[in-house]
C-alpha positions, 0 to 999 in steps of 0.5 A, spaced: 867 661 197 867 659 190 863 663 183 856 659 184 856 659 192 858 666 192 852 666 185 848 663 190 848 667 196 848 674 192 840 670 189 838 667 195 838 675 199 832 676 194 829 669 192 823 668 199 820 661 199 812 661 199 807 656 203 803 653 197 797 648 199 792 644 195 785 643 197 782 638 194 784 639 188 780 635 181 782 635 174 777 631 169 779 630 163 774 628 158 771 624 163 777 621 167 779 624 173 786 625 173 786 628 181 781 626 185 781 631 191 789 632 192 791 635 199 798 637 199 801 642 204 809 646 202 812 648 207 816 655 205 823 652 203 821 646 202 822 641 197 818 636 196 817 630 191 812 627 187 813 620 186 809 615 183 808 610 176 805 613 169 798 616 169 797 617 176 796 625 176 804 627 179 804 631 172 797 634 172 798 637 180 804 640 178 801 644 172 795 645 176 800 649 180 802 653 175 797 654 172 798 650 165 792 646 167 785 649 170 783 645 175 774 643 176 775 643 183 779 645 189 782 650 191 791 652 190 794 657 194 801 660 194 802 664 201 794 664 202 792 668 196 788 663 192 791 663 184 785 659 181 784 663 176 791 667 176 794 666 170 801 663 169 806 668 168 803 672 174 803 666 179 811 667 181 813 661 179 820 657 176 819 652 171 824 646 169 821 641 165 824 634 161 825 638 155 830 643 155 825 647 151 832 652 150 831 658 144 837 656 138 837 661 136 840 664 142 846 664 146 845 662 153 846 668 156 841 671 152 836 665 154 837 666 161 836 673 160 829 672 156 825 671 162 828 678 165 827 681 157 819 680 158 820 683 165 822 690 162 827 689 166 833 693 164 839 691 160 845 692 165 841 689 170 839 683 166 845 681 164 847 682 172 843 677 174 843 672 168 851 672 170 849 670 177 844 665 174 850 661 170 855 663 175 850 658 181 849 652 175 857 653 175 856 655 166 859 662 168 864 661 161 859 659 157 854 665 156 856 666 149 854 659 146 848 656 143 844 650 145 847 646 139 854 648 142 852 644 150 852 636 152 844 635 154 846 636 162 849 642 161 843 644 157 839 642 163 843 647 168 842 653 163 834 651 163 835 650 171 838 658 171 833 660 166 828 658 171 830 663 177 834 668 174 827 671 176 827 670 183 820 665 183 817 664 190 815 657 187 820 652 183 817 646 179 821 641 176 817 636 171 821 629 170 828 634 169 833 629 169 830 623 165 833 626 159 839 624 161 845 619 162 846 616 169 852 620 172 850 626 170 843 625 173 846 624 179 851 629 178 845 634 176 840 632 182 845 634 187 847 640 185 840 642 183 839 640 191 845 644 193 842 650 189 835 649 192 838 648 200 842 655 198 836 659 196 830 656 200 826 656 194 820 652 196 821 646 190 816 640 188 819 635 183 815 631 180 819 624 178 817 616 177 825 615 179 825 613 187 831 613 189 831 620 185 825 622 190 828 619 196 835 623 195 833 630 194 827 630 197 825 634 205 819 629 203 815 625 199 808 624 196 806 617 193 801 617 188 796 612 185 790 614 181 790 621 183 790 621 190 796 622 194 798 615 197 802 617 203 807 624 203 813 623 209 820 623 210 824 618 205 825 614 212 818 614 214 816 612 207 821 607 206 822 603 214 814 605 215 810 605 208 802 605 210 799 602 205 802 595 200 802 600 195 807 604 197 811 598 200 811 595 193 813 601 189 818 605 195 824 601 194 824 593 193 820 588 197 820 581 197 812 578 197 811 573 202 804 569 203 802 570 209 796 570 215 794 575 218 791 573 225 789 578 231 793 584 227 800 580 227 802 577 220 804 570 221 809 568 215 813 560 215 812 560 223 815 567 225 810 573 227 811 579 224 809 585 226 804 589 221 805 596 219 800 601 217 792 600 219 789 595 223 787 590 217 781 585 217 785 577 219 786 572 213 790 571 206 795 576 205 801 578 202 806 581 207 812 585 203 818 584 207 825 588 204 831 584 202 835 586 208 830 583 213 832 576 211 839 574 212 843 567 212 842 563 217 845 556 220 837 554 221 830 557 217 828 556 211 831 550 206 832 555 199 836 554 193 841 560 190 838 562 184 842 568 182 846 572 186 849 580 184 854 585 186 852 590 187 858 595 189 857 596 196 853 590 197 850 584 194 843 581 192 842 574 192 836 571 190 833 564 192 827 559 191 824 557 197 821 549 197 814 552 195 817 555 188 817 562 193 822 566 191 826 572 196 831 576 195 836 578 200 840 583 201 847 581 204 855 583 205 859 583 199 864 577 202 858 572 202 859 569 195 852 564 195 854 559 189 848 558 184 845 552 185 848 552 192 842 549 199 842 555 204 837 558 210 834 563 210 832 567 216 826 573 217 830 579 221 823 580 225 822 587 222 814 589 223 811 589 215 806 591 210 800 587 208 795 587 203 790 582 202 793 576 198 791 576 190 
């Protein structure tokens, strides 16, 4: 076992996921509605993510819940007990946000200790469990510097180690790795779900990164307008999304013109399946993935415009006889030529439709 499992394991027999619910929560600001009746249930342990474009009240519900922001209506409850009006520093909760907000003047173990500090916890056990904390971030041997002294990931982790030093029953995470480069981002989500699956502490993660959400996330809610679009698996969100939003912003989708007649959608002469609620027949736009289109020695007449590798894969974008253009997603021994005539096929996978524009 190693420092920051052990570091773990020591936190995690005294941190205790909660259940957190929002009820029809409303926030107004100055006329406009930010969240508009948001339902959301946690499930202790859990870790969820909030997804969503900017503006769409993904930040807002975190602050609601930790109480940084009063709320107009609805209620916000942690294991059962309405924490409405309880202020924030008694609610019990961790936070990480985008900045690092780390006290220059101080050491980072002395900024992992602070939280301990204003606890009146004392001394010899502060500097314990603020060991501990570092140890779990794997920054064990860097106690004695200052933030000036770190790279921003490293920053980021004494934050992270901040935030539960205290054993909180509830840790937020607003946009934590936007700040960073992209390796370290994926280095640093990682851990931060290894730290969370290790301690059970119910997480919800605000972010408009998608493939950050549908990493790390046990589930996903998709904002829009602030109102919760869709909350599911990753898998559910990405194979099944229930609405064309959702279809649209969870990963990439091609937008095909469409009919939909007697609830099949009818797309270049093939019948698709449609996903999500019974639709009303007409114009529509179907969204079909770039991996449910492939190659083929008869279909669509098209002509490669681009083509991208992709390391594990490629993407190839070609230009139907309309002026339609899809995209396909393929293996990375399929060289498609710019300019190049082929044939595109739909795989016959059921798809969203929303009314076409």
């Amino acid at each position: 076992m190693n420092a920051a499992t052990a570091a773990s394991s020591t936190l995690a027999a005294t941190t205790t996921g909660a259940t957190v619910d929002l009820v029809g929560v409303i926030k107004d600001y100055s006329g406009q509605r930010a969240l508009n009746g948001i339902d959301l249930a946690i499930a202790p342990g859990e870790f969820v993510a909030l997804l969503g474009p900017s503006g769409c009240g993904k930040t807002t519900a975190l602050r609601a819940l930790s109480g940084l922001e009063h709320v107009d209506g609805g209620s916000i409850s942690i294991d059962g007990v309405d924490v409405v009006d309880t202020p924030v520093n008694r609610r019990d909760i961790g936070m990480v946000f985008q900045s690092y907000s780390l006290f220059p003047h101080m050491t980072s173990l002395q900024n992992v200790e602070f939280g301990l500090k204003m606890r009146k916890v004392r001394a010899d056990e502060r500097k314990t469990r603020a060991l501990e904390a570092l140890e779990m971030v794997g920054l064990g041997d860097m106690g004695h510097r200052y933030a000036h002294q770190l790279s921003g990931g490293q920053q980021q982790r004494i934050a992270l180690a901040r935030a539960l030093v205290t054993r909180p029953r509830v840790l937020l995470l607003d946009e934590p790795l936007s700040a960073l480069d992209a390796k370290v981002r994926v280095q640093l989500r990682d851990e931060i779900r290894r730290i969370q699956t290790d301690l059970g502490i119910t997480t919800l993660f605000v972010t408009h990164d998608q493939e950050e959400a549908l990493a790390v996330a046990d589930r996903v809610a998709v904002m829009r307008e602030g109102r919760i679009e869709q909350i599911g698996t990753p898998e559910q969100l990405y194979g099944s999304p229930a609405t064309p939003f959702v279809a649209n912003f969870v990963g990439l989708s091609n937008r095909v013109p469409a009919e939909l007649i007697g609830g099949t959608v009818h797309a270049y002469g093939v019948q698709l399946a449609l996903l999500g609620d019974r639709q009303p027949d007409g114009a529509v736009t179907a969204f079909v993935r770039p991996e449910d289109i492939t190659f083929s020695a008869e279909g669509l007449d098209a002509t490669v415009t681009a083509s991208s590798f992709l390391g594990s894969l490629r993407r190839t974008r070609a230009t139907l006889l309309d002026g339609t253009e899809l995209t396909v997603q393929h293996e990375v021994d399929i060289h498609p030529q710019i300019g190049e005539k082929v044939r595109l096929r739909f795989t016959g996978r059921p798809v969203s439709a929303g009314a076409r524009s």
